[in-house]
C-alpha positions as YAML, in Angstrom:
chain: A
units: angstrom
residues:
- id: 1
  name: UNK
  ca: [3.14, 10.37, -42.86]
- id: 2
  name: UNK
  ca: [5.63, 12.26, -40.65]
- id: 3
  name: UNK
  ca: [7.53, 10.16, -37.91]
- id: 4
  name: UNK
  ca: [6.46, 13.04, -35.96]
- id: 5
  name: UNK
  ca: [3.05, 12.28, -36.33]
- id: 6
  name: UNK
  ca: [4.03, 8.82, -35.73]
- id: 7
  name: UNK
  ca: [5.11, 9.82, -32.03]
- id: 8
  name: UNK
  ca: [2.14, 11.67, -31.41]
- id: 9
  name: UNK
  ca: [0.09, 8.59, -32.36]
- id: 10
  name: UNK
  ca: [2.20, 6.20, -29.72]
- id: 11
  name: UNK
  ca: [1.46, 8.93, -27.43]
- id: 12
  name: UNK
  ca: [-2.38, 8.44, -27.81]
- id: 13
  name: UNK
  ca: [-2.77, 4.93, -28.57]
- id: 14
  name: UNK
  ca: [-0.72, 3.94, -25.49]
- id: 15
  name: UNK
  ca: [-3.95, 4.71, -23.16]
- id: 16
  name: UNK
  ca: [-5.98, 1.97, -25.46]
- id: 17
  name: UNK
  ca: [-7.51, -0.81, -23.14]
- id: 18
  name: UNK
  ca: [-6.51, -3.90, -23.79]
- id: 19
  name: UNK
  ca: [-3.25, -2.82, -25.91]
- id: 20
  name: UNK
  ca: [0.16, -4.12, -25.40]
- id: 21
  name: UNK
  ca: [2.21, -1.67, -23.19]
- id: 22
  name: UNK
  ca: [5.45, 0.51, -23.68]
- id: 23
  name: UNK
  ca: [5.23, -0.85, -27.91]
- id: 24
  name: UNK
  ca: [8.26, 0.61, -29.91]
- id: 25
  name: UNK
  ca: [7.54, 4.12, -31.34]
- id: 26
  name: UNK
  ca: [8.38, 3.67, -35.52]
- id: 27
  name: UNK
  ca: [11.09, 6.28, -35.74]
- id: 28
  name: UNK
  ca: [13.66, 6.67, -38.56]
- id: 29
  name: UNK
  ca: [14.92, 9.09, -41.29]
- id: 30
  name: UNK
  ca: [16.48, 6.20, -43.64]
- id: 31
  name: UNK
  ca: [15.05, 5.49, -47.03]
- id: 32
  name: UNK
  ca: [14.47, 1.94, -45.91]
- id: 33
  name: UNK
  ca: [12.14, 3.18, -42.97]
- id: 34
  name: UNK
  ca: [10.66, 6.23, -45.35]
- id: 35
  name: UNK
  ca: [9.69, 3.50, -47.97]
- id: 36
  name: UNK
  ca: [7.81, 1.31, -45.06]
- id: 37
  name: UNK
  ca: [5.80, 4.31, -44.08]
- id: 38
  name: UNK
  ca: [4.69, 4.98, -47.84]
- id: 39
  name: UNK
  ca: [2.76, 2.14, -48.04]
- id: 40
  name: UNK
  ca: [1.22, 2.28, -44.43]
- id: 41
  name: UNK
  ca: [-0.21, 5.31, -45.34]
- id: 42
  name: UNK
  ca: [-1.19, 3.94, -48.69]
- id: 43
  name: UNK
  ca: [-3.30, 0.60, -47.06]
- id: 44
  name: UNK
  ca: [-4.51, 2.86, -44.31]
- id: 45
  name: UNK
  ca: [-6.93, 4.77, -46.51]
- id: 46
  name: UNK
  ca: [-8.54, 1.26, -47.66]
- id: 47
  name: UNK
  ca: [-9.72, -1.88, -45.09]
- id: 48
  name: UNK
  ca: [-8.05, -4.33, -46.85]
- id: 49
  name: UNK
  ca: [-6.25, -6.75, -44.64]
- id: 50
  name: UNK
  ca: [-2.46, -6.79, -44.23]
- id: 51
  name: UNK
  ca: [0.49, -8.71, -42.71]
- id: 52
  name: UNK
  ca: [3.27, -7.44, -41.62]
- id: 53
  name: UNK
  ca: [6.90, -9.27, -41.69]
- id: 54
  name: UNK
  ca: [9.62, -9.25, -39.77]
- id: 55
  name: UNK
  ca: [12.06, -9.71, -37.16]
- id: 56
  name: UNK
  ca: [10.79, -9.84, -33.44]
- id: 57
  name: UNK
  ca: [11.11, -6.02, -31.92]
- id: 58
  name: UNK
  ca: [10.84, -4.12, -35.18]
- id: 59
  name: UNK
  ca: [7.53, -2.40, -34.50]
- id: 60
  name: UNK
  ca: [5.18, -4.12, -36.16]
- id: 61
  name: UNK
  ca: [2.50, -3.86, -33.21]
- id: 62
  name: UNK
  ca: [3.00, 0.15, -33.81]
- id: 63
  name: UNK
  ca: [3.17, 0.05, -37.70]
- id: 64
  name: UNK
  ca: [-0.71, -1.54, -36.88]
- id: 65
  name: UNK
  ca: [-1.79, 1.12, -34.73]
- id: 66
  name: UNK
  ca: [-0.29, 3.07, -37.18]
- id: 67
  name: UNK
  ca: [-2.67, 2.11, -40.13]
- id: 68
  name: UNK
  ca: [-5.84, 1.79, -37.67]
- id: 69
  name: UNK
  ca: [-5.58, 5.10, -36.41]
- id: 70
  name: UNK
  ca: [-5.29, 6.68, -40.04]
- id: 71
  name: UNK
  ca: [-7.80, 4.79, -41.73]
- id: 72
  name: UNK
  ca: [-11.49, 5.14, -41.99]
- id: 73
  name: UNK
  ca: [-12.11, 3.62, -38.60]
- id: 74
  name: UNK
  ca: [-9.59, 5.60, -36.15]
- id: 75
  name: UNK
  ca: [-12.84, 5.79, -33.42]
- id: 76
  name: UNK
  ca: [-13.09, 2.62, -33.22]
- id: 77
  name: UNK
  ca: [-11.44, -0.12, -31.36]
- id: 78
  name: UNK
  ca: [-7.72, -1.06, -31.73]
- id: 79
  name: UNK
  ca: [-7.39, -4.60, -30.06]
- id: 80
  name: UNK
  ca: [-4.21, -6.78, -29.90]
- id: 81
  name: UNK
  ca: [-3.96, -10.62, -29.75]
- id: 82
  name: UNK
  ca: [-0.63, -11.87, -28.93]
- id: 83
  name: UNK
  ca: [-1.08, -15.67, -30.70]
- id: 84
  name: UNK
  ca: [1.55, -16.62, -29.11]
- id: 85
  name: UNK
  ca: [1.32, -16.34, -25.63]
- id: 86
  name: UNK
  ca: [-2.00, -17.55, -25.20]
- id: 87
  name: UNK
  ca: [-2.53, -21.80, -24.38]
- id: 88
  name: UNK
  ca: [-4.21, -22.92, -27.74]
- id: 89
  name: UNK
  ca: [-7.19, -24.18, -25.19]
- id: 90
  name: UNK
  ca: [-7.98, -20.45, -24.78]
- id: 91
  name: UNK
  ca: [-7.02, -18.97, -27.71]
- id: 92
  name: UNK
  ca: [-10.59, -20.19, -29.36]
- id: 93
  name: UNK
  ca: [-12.72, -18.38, -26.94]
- id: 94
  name: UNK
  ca: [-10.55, -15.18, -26.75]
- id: 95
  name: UNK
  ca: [-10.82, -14.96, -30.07]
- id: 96
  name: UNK
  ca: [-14.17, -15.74, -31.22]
- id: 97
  name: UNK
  ca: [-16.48, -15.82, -27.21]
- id: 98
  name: UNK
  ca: [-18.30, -18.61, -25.53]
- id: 99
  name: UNK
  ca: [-21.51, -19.24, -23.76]
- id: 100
  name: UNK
  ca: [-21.89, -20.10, -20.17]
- id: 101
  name: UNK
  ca: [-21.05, -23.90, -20.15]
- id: 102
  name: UNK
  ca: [-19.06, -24.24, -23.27]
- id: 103
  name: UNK
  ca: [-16.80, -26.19, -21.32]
- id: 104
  name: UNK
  ca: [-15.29, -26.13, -17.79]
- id: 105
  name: UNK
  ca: [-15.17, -23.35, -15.51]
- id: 106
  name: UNK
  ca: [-17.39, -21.35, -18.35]
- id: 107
  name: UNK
  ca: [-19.62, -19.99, -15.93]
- id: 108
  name: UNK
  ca: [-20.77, -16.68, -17.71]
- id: 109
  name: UNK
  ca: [-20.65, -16.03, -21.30]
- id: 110
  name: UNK
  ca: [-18.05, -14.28, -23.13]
- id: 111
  name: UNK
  ca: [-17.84, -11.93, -25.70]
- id: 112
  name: UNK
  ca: [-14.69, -12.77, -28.34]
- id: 113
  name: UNK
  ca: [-12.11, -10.26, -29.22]
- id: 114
  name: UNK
  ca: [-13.56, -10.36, -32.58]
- id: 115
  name: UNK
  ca: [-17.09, -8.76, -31.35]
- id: 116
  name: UNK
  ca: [-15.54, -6.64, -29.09]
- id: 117
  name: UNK
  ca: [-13.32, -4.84, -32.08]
- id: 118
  name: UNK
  ca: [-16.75, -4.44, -34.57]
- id: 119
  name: UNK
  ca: [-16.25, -1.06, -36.12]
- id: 120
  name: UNK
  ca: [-12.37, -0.95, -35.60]
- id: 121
  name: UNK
  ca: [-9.38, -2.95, -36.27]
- id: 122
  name: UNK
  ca: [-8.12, -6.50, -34.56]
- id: 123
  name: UNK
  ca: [-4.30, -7.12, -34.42]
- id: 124
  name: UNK
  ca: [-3.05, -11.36, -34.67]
- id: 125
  name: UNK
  ca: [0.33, -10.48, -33.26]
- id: 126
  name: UNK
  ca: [2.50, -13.64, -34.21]
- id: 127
  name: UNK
  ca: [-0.40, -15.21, -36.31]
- id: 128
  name: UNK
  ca: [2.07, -18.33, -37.26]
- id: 129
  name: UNK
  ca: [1.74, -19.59, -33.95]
- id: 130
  name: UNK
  ca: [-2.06, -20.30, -34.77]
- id: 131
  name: UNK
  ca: [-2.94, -23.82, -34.47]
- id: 132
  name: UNK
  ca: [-4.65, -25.34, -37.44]
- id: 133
  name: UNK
  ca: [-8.19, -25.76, -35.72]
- id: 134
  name: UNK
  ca: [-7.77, -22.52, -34.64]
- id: 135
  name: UNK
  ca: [-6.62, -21.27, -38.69]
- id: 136
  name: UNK
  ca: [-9.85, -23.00, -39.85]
- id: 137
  name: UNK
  ca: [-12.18, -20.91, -37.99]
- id: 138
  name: UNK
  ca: [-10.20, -17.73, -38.65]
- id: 139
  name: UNK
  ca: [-10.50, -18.59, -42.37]
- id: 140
  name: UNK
  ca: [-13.97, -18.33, -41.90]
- id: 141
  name: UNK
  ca: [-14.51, -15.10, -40.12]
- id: 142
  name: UNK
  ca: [-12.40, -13.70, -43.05]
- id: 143
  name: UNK
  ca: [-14.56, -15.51, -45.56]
- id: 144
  name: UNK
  ca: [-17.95, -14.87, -44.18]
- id: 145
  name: UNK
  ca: [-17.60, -11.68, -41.88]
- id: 146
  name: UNK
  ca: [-18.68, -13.89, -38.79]
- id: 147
  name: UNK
  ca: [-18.16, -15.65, -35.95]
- id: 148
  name: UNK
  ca: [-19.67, -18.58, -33.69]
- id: 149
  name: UNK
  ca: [-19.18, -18.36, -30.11]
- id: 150
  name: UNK
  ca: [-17.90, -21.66, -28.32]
- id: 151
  name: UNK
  ca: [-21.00, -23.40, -27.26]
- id: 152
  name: UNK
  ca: [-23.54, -21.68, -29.34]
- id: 153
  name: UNK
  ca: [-24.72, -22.53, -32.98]
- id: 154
  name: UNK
  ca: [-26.10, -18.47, -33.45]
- id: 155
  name: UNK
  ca: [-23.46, -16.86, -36.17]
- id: 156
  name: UNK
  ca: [-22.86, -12.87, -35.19]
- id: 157
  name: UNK
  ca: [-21.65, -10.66, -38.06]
- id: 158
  name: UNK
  ca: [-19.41, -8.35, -37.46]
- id: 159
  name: UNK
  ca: [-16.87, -5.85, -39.00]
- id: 160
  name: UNK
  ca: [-13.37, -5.63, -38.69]
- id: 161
  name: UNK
  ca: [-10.32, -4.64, -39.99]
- id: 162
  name: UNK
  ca: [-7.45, -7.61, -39.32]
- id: 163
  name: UNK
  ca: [-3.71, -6.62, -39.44]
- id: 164
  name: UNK
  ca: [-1.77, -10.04, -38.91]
- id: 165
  name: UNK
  ca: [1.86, -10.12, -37.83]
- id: 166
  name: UNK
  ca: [4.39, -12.47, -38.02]
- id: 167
  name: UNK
  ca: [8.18, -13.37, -37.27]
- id: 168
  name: UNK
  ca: [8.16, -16.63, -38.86]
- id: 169
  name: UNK
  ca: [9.18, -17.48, -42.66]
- id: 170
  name: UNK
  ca: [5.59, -17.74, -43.22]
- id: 171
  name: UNK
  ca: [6.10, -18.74, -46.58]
- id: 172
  name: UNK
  ca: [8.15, -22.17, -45.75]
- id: 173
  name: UNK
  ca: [5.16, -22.67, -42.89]
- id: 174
  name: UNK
  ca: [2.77, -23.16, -45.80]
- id: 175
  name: UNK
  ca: [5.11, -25.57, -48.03]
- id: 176
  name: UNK
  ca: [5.18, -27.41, -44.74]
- id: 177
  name: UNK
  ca: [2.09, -28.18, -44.21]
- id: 178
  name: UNK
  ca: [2.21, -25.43, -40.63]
- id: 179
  name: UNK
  ca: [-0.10, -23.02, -41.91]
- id: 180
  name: UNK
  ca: [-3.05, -23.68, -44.31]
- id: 181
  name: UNK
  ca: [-2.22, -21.84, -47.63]
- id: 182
  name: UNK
  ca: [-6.17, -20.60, -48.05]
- id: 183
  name: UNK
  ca: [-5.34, -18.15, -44.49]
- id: 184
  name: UNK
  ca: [-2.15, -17.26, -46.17]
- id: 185
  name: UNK
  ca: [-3.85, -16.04, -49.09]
- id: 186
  name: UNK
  ca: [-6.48, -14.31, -47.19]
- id: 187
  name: UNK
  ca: [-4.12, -12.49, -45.38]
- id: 188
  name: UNK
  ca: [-1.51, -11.53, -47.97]
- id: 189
  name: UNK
  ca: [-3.67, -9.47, -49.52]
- id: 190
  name: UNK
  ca: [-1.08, -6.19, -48.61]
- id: 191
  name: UNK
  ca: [1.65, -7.32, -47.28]
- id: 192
  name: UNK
  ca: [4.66, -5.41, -45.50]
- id: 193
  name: UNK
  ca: [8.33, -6.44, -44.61]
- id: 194
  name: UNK
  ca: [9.70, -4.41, -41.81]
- id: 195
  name: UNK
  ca: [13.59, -4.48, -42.42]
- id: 196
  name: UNK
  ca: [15.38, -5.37, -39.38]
- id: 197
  name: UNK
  ca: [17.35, -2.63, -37.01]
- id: 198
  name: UNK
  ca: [21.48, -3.80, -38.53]
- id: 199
  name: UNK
  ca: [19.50, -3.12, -42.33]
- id: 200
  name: UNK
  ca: [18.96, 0.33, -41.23]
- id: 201
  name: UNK
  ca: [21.57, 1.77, -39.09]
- id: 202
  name: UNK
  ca: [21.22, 5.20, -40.60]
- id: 203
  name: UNK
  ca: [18.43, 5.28, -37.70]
- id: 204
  name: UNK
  ca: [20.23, 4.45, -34.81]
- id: 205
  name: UNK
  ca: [21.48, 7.99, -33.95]
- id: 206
  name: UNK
  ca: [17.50, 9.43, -34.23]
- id: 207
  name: UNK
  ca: [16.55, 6.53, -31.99]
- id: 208
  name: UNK
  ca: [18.84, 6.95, -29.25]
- id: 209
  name: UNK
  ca: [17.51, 10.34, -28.97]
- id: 210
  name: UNK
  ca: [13.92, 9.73, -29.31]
- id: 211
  name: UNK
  ca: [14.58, 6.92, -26.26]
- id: 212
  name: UNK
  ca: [16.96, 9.14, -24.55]
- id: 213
  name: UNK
  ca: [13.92, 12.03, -24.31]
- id: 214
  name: UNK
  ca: [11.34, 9.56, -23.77]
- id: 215
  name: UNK
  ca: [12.91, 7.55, -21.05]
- id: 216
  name: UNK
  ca: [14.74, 10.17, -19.11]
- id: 217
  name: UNK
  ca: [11.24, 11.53, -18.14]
- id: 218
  name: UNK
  ca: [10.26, 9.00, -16.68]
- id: 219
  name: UNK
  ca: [13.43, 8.13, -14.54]
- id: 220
  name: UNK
  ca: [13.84, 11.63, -13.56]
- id: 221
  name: UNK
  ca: [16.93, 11.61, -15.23]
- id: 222
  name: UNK
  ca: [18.48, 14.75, -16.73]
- id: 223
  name: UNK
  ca: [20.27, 13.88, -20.07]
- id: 224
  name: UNK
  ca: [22.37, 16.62, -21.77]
- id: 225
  name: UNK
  ca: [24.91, 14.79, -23.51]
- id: 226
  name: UNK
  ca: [25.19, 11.31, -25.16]
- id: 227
  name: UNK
  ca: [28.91, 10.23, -25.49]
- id: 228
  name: UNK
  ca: [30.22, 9.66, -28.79]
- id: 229
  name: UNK
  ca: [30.98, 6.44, -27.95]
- id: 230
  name: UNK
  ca: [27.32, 5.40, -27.12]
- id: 231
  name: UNK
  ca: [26.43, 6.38, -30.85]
- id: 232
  name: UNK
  ca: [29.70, 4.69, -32.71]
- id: 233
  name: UNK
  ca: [29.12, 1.37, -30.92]
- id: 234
  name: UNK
  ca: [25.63, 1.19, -31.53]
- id: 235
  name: UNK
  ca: [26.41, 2.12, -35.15]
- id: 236
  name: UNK
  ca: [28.59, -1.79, -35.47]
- id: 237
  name: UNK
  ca: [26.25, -3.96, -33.27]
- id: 238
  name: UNK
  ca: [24.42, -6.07, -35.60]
- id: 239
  name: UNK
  ca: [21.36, -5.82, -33.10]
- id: 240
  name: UNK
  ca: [19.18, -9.04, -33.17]
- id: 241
  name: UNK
  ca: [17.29, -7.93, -30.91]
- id: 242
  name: UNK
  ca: [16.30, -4.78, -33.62]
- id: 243
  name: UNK
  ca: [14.78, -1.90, -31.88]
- id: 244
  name: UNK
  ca: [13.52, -3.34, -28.95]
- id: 245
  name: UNK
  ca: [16.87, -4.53, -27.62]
- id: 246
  name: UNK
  ca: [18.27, -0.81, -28.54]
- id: 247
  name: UNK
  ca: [15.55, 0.08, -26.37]
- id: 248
  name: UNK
  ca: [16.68, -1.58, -23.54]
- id: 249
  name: UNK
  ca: [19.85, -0.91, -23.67]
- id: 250
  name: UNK
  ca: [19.74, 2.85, -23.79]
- id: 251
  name: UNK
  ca: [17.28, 2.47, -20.87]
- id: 252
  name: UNK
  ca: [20.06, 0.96, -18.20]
- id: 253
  name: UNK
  ca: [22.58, 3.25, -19.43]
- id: 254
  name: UNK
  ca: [19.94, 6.11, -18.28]
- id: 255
  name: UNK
  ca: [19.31, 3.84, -15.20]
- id: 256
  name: UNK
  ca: [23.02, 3.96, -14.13]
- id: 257
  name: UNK
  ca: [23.67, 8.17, -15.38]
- id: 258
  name: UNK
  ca: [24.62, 10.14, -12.84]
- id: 259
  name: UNK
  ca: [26.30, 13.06, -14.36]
- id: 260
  name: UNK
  ca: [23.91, 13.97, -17.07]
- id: 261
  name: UNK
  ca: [26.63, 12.51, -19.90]
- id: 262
  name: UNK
  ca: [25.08, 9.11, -21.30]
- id: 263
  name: UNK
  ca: [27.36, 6.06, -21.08]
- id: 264
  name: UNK
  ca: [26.33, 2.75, -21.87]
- id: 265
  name: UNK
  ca: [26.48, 0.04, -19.39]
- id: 266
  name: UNK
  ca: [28.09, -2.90, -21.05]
- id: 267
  name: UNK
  ca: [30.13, -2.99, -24.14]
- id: 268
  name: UNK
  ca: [29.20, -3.88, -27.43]
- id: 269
  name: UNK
  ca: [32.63, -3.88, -29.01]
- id: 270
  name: UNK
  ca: [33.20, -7.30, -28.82]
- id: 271
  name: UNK
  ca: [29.89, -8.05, -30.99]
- id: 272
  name: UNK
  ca: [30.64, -5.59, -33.82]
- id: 273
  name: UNK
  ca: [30.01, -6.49, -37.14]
- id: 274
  name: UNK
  ca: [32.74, -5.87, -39.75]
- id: 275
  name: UNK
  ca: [35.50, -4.60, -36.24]
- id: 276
  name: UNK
  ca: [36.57, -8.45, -35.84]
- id: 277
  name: UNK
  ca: [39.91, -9.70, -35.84]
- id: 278
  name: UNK
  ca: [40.80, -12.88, -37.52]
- id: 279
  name: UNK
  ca: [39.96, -15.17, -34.61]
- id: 280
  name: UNK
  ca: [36.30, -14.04, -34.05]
- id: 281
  name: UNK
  ca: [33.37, -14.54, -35.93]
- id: 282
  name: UNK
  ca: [32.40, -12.36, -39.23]
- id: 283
  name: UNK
  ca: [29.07, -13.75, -40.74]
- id: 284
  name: UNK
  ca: [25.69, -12.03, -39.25]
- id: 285
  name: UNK
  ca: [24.34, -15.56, -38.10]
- id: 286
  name: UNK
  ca: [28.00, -16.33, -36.19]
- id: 287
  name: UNK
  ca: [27.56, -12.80, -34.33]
- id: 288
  name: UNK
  ca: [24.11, -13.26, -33.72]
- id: 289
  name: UNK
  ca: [24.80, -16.90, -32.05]
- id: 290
  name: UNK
  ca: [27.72, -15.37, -30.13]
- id: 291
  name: UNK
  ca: [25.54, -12.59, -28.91]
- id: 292
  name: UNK
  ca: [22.59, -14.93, -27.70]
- id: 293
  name: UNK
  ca: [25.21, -16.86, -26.15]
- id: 294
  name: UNK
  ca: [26.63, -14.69, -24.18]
- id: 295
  name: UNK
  ca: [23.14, -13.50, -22.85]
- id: 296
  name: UNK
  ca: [22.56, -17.28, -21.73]
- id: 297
  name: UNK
  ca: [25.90, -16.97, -19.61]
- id: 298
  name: UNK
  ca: [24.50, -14.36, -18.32]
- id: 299
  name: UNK
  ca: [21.15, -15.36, -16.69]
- id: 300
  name: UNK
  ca: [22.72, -18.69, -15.54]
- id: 301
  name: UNK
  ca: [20.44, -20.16, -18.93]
- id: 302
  name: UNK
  ca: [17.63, -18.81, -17.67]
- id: 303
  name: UNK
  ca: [14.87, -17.93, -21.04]
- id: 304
  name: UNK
  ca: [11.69, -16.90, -19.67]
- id: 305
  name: UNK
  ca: [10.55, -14.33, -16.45]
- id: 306
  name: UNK
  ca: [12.52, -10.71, -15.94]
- id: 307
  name: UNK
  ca: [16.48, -12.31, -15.06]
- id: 308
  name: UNK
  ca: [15.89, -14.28, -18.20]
- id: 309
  name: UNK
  ca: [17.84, -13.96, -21.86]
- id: 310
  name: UNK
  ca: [14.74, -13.41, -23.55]
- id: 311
  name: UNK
  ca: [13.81, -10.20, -22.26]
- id: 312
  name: UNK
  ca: [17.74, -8.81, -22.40]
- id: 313
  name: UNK
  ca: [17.25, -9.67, -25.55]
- id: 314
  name: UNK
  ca: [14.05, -8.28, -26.41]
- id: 315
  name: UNK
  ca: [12.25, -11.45, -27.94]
- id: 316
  name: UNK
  ca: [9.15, -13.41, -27.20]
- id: 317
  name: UNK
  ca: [10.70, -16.45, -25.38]
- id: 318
  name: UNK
  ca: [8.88, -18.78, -27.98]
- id: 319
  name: UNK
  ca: [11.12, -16.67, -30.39]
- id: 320
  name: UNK
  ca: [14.54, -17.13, -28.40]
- id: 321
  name: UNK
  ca: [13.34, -20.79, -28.46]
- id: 322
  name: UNK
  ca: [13.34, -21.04, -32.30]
- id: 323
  name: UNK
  ca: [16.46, -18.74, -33.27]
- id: 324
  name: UNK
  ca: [18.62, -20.67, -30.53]
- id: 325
  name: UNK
  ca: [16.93, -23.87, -32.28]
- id: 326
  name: UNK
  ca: [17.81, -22.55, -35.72]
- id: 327
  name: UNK
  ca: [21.38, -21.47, -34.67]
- id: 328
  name: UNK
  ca: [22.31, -25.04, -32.53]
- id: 329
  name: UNK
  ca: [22.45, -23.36, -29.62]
- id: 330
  name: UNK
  ca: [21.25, -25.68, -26.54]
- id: 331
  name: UNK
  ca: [21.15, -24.39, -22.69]
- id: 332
  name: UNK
  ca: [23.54, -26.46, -21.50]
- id: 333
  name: UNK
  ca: [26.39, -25.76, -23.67]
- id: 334
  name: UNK
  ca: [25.57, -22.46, -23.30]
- id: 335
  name: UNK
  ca: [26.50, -22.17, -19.61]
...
């Protein structure tokens, strides 16, 4: 599977109601990004289920489109849940439908996401953010191939490919007691580990391109040079953000060009990896709680909405929450 084909497919599945907009396009010439592909197009051919692993802003919601639209259901639906950003008092009767009355407020019924994608493919974007009620009934429309909608006792069958994602170490969230190790099993049956952007710099010069020719379209902008510059800083920035904050990045330096010669807008040089003097950080996790710390200056603290860190940064703010968490890195002392 061609990453040519690959951009063709964004191209077409971006028009797919109820879809996540303006998803990362999976680009890449390295080995690490060649091997990946291999075995999408291997599980595509089959309707086993899969979960995909990695870093927040790696693609993951396109490597899913990805396998639905070359597998034996590519006419059917593609639908996206984003487990994370929905209260866990809705996510119930998104996913599986209610009746009128099933509680509150339900004043017609509902069809679930799971009877709306019979015939196709359902994506659980961030599927470790499941609460356990939730992971019980899952487990069972896995098991059984059907679902009960909130309020009614009648079980509808349906069929559907799942692709689950997640950012979390999925594996500790089991030992832990976070995520029942039954749903793990049901869902590991292929899984995939996305490496993250710094594990496959090789890409980084195809990337700015392919964002370059994408986004200058639609800015009206007239590219015809990138400075060398642009491509040798990118090259050192450890990018924990992965593709999604290269993404952004590239798209305010197109914002600000004026003379058709691409420049980026801030500088990455003090967050290299492996260009630090004695007196600055050298491990990953030291430049990566640097970086993130420097984005909270920024927006005054501010995580969630458009000013905030967590879309500079390209990360669910549930995400930002965790790796600032994980890395001791509080608001306050941040400012």
């Amino acid at each position: 599977m061609a990453y040519s084909t690959l951009v063709q497919l964004s191209e077409r599945t971006s028009r797919i109601p109820m879809a996540r907009p303006r998803e990362i396009t999976p680009v890449g010439e390295s080995p690490a990004f060649k091997s990946i592909l291999d075995k999408v197009e291997q599980v595509a051919r089959t309707d086993a289920t899969v979960l995909l692993l990695g870093e927040t802003g790696t693609g993951k919601g396109l490597m899913a489109r990805a396998i639905h639209e070359h597998s034996a259901r590519p006419r059917g639906r593609f639908l996206s849940v984003d487990c994370a950003s929905l209260p866990p008092t809705l996510l119930e009767s998104e996913l599986f439908g209610r009746e009128r009355g099933a509680y509150t407020d339900a004043s017609t019924p509902q069809a679930g996401r799971f009877e709306l994608a019979h015939g196709g493919t359902i994506f659980l974007d961030e599927i470790g953010e499941l609460p356990l009620d939730v992971q019980a009934k899952l487990l069972r429309v896995l098991q059984e191939g059907t679902v009960e909608r909130l309020g009614s006792p009648r079980t509808i069958n349906v069929d559907v490919r799942v692709i689950a994602a997640t950012n979390r170490d999925i594996h500790q969230d089991v030992e832990q007691g976070r995520f029942r190790r039954d749903l793990f099993y049901r869902l590991n049956v292929f899984p995939i580990s996305i490496p993250p952007l710094r594990a496959r710099l090789g890409d980084v010069d195809v990337l700015i391109r392919f964002f370059v020719d994408q986004l200058s379209s639609r800015y009206g902008k007239r590219i015809h040079t990138i400075h060398q510059d642009v491509v040798a800083q990118c090259r050192r920035y450890s990018w924990p953000g992965n593709i999604r904050e290269l993404e952004h990045v590239i798209e305010r330096a197109i914002i600000t060009t004026t003379d058709g010669v691409l420049r980026l807008v801030e500088s990455l040089g003090s967050l290299h990896v492996g260009c630090m003097d004695n007196h600055e950080a050298t491990r990953l996790i030291d430049v990566e709680r640097l970086h993130i710390q420097r984005i909270l200056r920024s927006t005054g603290g501010r995580i969630e909405g458009r000013e905030g860190a967590a879309v500079a940064l390209g990360l669910h703010p549930s995400t930002l929450r965790s790796r600032m968490s994980k890395l001791g890195i509080s608001r306050q002392v941040s400012l």
